[in-house]
Structure formats: C-alpha cells, structure tokens
N, C-alpha and C positions, 0 to 999 in steps of 0.2 A: 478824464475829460468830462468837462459838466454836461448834464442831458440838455437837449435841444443844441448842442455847438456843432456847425456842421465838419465832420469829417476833412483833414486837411487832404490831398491831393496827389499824397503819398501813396492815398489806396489803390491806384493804378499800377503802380510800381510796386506791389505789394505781394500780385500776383506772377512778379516777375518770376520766382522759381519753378513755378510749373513751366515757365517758355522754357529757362534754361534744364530743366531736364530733357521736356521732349527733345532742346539741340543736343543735349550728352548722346541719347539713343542715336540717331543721328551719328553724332561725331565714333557710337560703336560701332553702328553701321560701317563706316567710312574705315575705319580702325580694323574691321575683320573681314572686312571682304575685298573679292579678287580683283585687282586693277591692270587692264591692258591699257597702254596708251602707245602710238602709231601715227606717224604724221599723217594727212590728205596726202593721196597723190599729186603728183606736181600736176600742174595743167588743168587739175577737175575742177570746171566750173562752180562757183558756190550758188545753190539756190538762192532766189530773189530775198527768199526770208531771212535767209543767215547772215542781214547785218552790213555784208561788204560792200562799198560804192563803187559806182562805175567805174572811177579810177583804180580802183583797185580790187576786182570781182572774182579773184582766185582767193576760196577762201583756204588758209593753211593749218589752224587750228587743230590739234589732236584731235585724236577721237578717244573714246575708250566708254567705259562702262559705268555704271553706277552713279554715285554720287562726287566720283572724279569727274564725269563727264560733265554734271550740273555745273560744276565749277569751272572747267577748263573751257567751257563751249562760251561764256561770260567773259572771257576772254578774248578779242580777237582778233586773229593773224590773216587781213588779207595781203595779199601781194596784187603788182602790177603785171600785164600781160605780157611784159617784155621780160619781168623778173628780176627786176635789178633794183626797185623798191619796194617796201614791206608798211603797210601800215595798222599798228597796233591800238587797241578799243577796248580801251578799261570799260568794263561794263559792273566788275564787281567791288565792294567795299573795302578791299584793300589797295595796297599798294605796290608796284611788278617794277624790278630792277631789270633795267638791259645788264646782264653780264657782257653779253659779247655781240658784237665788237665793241671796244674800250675806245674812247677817244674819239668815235665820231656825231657831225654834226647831227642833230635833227630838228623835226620842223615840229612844234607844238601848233594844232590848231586851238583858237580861241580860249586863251588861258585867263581863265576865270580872278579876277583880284585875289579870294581867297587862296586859289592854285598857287598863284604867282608870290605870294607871303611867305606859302609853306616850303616853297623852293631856294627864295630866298632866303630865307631862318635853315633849313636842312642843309644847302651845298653837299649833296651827295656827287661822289669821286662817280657812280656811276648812273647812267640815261634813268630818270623817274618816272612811272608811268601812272600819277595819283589817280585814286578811284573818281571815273568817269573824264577823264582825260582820251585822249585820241594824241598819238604824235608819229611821224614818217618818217623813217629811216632809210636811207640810201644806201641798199642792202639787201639781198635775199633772202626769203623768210627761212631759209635752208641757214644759212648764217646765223639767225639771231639765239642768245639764248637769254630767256627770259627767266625768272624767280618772283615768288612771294615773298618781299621782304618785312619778315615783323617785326622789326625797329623802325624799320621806316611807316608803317600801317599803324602803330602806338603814336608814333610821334604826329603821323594827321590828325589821326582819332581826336589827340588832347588840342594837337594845334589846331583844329575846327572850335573846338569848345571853348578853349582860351578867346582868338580871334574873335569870333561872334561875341564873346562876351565885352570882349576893350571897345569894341563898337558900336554896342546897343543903343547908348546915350549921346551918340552924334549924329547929326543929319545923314541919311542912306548915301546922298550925293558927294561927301565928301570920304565915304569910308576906305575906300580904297588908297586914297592920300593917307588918311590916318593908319592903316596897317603898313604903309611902307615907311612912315615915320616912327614908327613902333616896332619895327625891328630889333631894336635892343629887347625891350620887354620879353617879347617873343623868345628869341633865341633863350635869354637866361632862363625863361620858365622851362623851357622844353628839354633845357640839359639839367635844370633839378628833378625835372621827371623822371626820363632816362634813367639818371642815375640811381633814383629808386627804382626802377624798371630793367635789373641787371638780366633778364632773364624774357625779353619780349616777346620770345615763343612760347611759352607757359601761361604769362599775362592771357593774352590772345585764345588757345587752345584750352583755357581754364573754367570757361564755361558762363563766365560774366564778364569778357573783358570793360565794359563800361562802367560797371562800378566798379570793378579796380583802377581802374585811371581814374574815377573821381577821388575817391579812397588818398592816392598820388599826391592826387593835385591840393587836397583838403592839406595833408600831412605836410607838403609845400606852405601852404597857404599859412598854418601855424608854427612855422619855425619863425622866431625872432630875427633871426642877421642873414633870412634869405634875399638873396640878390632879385630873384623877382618880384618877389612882395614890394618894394622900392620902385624897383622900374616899373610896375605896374601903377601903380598912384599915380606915375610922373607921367607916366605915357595918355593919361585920362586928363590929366591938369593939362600936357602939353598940345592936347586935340581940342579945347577949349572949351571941358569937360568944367562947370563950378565944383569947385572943393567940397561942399554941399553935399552935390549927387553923384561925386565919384565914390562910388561904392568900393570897399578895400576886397583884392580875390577871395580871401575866405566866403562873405557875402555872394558875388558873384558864383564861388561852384556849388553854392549849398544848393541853388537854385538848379541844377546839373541833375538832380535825382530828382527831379518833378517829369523830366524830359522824357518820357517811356522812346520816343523816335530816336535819340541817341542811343538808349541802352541796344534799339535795336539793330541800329547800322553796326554799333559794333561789335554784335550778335553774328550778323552775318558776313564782318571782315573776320572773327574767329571761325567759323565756317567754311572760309574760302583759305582758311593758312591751314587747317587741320583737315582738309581734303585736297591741298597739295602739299604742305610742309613746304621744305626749302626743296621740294623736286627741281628741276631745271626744265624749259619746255625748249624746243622739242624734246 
C-alpha cells in the first residue's frame, strides 16, 4: 500500500478475532458448566419487567443458571390467564422451531416484509419463530415445545444478507413487492448455501458464523452454471434495476465483510445455539 492511501475499511473487521475469542471463552464457559433448567410455576405472575403483555402476564420461560439462563430468559413464554394461549418473543438472533404441537394455526404479530420473504423462500413443515418475531399459539405453554434451529438461523442469517442486498438499488417503497417477486432468486440462493452448509450446527457454534456464510455465499457467487447467480441478475433487471447498476452477487457479498453489525448478529445467533444446542424448551 502506497504511504499517504488511507487504509480500506477492512480494519474494523480486522480486529474481529479478539471478539471471536473472548465468544469461544464464553461458549467454554457455557460448555463446562452446570445447567439446571425448570419451568415457572404455573400461575406466578411475571414481573412488569419481564417482557409479558397484559394479554398474556404469566410469564413461563425456564429458569436456570448461567449463561443458559442469559439465553433462554431472551426467549419468551408468556401465557394467557385462562391458560389456553401461549405467546412466544423471539428476543434473540436466532431462530426457534415449534416442535409441538404440529399442525396448528398461529397468529404472527406484525410480520416484517423481510420476515415474510424468509418464510416464504423456507416453508418450514414446522411453526418459525425468526429472530425478533412475536407469534400466539392456541395452546398452553405446558404444551409447547420449542428448539434452536441452526438451519433454519444459517438460512436467515444469509437470507438477511442476500435480501437487503437484491434491494439496495430500488426505491425503499417498493421493496417489499420486489422480495416477493424475487422469490425464485431467493429460494435458489439459499439452497446453494445450505448445501454448502451440510453441517449448520458447527457453522453457527464455530466461532465466526458470519464470515463463513460469507465465505458460502462468495464460493456461490463464483461457480459458473450456479442457478442463483442467474436468477439474481434477473431478479435486479426484473425490479427495474438498469443493467448498468445491477451489480453481479459476487460484487454484492464482497461488500458483506465491511459490515462489522452482521458479523455481530451472527456472533450472537452462535451464542444462543451453543448455549441451548438443539435442547428442547421446556
């Protein structure tokens, strides 16, 4: 680098190893020490702080110790006073499968355009609960049982990154039309990932999941006869993106590792799978 050129923007990102150690100690922490976990008693009111709304002020949420509890208490299960509804508060950076019960309805509050992309591209067989979603299930929180899912928490992570990116170049007002017309792009990119991604619990628990999903996305980005590479140009020409400035994904994720706020969210969705795993709650 010639003297006087200022430093690219990388240097931010540069010090990322020291974050990702302090999380390893951390995730040893999590890793060696004692974890109880215990539902609320039925009936015990939740204190005003903990989160629950009137309609639903029994808070159910485990309890337990450590850096289980930092995680699980980001989580949360209120139910209704009658106890016949439950309503769940993603509060952390991953993403929580209803296992049980299967097949029934619930009610999403206020589903974000982005939310609603990634649901539609996933069709997950079971109830999704993406990081900072809220949704009611008609159901007792005694009933429900929820999981960390790290396939489904990889595939927001990138489908955030992706998304935001197919959209940067079009008016804010129309974005939400352009990701649901871009649902092909979507979908194909997310199952080239995946597919490189045979292993989402390790991704996640490895200590940088954000630069391995860019890592992914790049290794995507450079295959010749990828299916998303293709659909992504068309999806940019067909939002009324000029051929000009549709920038090809490669371009797009390089810009990914300038983003220290992504590395971090997905810092602390490995944080929350590597201090529950695939436990079940309750």
């Amino acid at each position: 680098m010639s003297a006087g050129r200022p430093a690219p923007p990388r240097h931010r990102l540069a010090r990322l190893p020291a974050w990702v150690a302090a999380f390893g100690l951390v995730l040893l922490l999590v890793a060696t020490g004692a974890v109880l976990a215990r539902p609320a008693g039925p009936g015990a009111p939740a204190r005003p702080d903990e989160g629950c709304p009137e309609g639903f002020p029994l808070r159910m949420t485990p309890e337990g110790e450590g850096m289980y509890a930092a995680a699980v208490g980001r989580f949360l299960v209120c139910q209704d006073l009658a106890g016949t509804s439950t309503l769940l508060r993603n509060r952390t950076a991953a993403v929580w499968a209803l296992e049980s019960p299967s097949g029934i309805a619930i009610h999403r509050e206020r589903v974000s355009a982005l939310d609603g992309s990634f649901l539609d591209v996933v069709r997950s067989q079971a109830a999704v609960v993406p990081a900072g979603a809220s949704v009611a299930v008609p159901a007792p929180a005694s009933a429900l049982i929820a999981r960390v899912d790290a396939r489904l928490t990889i595939a927001a992570l990138a489908h955030e990154r992706l998304a935001t990116a197919l959209v940067a170049a079009v008016p804010p007002d129309v974005r939400g039309r352009v990701l649901t017309e871009s649902r092909a792009a979507l979908t194909a990119c997310l199952a080239e990932v995946l597919d490189l991604l045979p292993n989402p619990g390790a991704a996640l628990s490895g200590g940088n999941p954000g630069r391995r999903i860019t890592d992914v996305v790049e290794q995507v980005a450079q295959t010749p006869d990828s299916l998303c590479v293709g659909q992504w140009t068309l999806a940019k020409l067909l939002a009324g993106v000029p051929l000009a400035a549709a920038a090809p994904l490669r371009s797009d994720v390089a810009l990914w590792r300038h983003d220290p706020s992504f590395a971090f969210r997905a810092l602390d969705a490995g944080i929350t799978y590597s201090a529950l795993g695939p436990r079940l709650l309750p």
